[in-house]
DRENKOL-228835 format. One record per residue (C-alpha): residue number from 1; residue in one letter; chain; x, y, z. Coordinates in steps of 0.02 Angstrom, whole numbers, always signed. Layout:
N
{resi: NUM | resn: a | chain: A | c1: X | c2: Y | c3: Z}
...
***
This chain:
60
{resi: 1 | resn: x | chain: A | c1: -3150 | c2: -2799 | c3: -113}
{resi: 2 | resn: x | chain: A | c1: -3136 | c2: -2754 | c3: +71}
{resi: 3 | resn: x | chain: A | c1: -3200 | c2: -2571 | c3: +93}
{resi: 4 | resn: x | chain: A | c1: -3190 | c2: -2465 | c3: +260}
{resi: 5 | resn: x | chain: A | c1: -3275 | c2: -2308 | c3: +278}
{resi: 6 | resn: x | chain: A | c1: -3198 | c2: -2158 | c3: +295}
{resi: 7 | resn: x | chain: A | c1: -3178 | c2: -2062 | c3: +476}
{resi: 8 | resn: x | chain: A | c1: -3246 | c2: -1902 | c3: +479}
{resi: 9 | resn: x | chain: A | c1: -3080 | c2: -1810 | c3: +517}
{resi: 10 | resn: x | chain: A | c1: -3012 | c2: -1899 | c3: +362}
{resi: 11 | resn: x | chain: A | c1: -3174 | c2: -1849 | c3: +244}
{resi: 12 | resn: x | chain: A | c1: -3150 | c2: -1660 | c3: +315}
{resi: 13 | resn: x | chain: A | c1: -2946 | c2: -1677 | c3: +266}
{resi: 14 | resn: x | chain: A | c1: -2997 | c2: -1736 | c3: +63}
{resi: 15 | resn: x | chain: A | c1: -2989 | c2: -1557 | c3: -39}
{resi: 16 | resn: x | chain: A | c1: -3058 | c2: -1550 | c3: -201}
{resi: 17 | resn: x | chain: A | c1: -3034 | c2: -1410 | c3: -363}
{resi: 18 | resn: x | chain: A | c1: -2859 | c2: -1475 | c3: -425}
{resi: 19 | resn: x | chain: A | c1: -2935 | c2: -1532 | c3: -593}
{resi: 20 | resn: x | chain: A | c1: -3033 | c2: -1375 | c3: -599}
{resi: 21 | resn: x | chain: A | c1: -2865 | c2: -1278 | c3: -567}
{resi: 22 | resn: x | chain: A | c1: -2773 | c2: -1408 | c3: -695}
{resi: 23 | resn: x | chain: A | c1: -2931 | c2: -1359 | c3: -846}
{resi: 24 | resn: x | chain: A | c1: -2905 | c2: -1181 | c3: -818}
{resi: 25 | resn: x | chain: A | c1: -2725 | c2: -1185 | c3: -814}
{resi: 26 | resn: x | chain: A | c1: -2720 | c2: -1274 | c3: -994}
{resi: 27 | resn: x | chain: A | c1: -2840 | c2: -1183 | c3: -1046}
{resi: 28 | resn: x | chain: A | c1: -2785 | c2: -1024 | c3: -1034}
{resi: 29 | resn: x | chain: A | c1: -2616 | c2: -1079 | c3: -1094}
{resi: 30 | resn: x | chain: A | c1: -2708 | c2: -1140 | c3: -1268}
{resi: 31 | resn: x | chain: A | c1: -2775 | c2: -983 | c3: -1274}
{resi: 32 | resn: x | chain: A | c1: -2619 | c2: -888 | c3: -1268}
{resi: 33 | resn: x | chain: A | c1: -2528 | c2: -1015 | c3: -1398}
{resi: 34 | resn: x | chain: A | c1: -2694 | c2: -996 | c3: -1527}
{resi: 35 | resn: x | chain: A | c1: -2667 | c2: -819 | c3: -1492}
{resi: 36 | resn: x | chain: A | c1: -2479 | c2: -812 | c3: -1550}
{resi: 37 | resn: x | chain: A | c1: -2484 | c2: -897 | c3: -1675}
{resi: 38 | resn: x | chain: A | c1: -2661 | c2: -795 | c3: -1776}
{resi: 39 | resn: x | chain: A | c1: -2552 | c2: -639 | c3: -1710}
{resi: 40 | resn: x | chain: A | c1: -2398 | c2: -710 | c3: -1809}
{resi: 41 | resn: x | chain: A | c1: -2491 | c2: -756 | c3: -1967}
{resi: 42 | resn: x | chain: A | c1: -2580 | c2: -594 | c3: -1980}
{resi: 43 | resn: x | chain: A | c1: -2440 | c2: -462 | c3: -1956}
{resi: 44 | resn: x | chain: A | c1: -2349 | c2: -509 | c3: -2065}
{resi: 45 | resn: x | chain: A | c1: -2373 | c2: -516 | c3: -2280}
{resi: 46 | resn: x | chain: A | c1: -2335 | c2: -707 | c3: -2305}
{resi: 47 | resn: x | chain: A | c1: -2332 | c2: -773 | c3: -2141}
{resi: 48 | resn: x | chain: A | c1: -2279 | c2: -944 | c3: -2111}
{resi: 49 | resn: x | chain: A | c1: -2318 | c2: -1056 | c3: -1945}
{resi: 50 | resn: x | chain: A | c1: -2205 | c2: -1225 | c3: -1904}
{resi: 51 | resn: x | chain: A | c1: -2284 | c2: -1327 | c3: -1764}
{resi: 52 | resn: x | chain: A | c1: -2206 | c2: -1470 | c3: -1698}
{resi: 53 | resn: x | chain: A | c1: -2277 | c2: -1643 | c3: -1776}
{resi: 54 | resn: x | chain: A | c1: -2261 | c2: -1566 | c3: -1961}
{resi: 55 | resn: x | chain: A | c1: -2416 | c2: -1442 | c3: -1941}
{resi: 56 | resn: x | chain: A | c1: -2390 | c2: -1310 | c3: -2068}
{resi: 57 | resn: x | chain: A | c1: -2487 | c2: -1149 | c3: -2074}
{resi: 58 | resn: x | chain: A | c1: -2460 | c2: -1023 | c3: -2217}
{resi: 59 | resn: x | chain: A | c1: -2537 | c2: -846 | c3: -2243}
{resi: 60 | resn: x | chain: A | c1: -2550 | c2: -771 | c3: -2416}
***
């Protein structure tokens, strides 16, 4: 493979952080799902949890 090296006004254009950005996004949006759904299952007497893909979560 045929490789050129990069010009310095084209290495000081690259940015980097967007998977950073991307993990802390998800993350944080795990978080807050985990976070519903203990909230749900302990406020209530029998709580019940459906997730999508047939996860089932019951509280007795």
């Amino acid at each position: 493979m045929y490789k050129l090296p990069l010009m310095s006004d084209e290495l000081s254009s690259i940015k980097c952080g967007e998977a950073i950005t991307l993990a802390a996004v998800m993350s944080v949006l795990v978080i807050a799902i985990i976070t519903v759904v203990v909230y749900k299952l302990y406020s209530s007497s029998d709580g019940t949890v459906q997730l999508p893909g047939g996860y089932k979560f019951q509280w007795k």
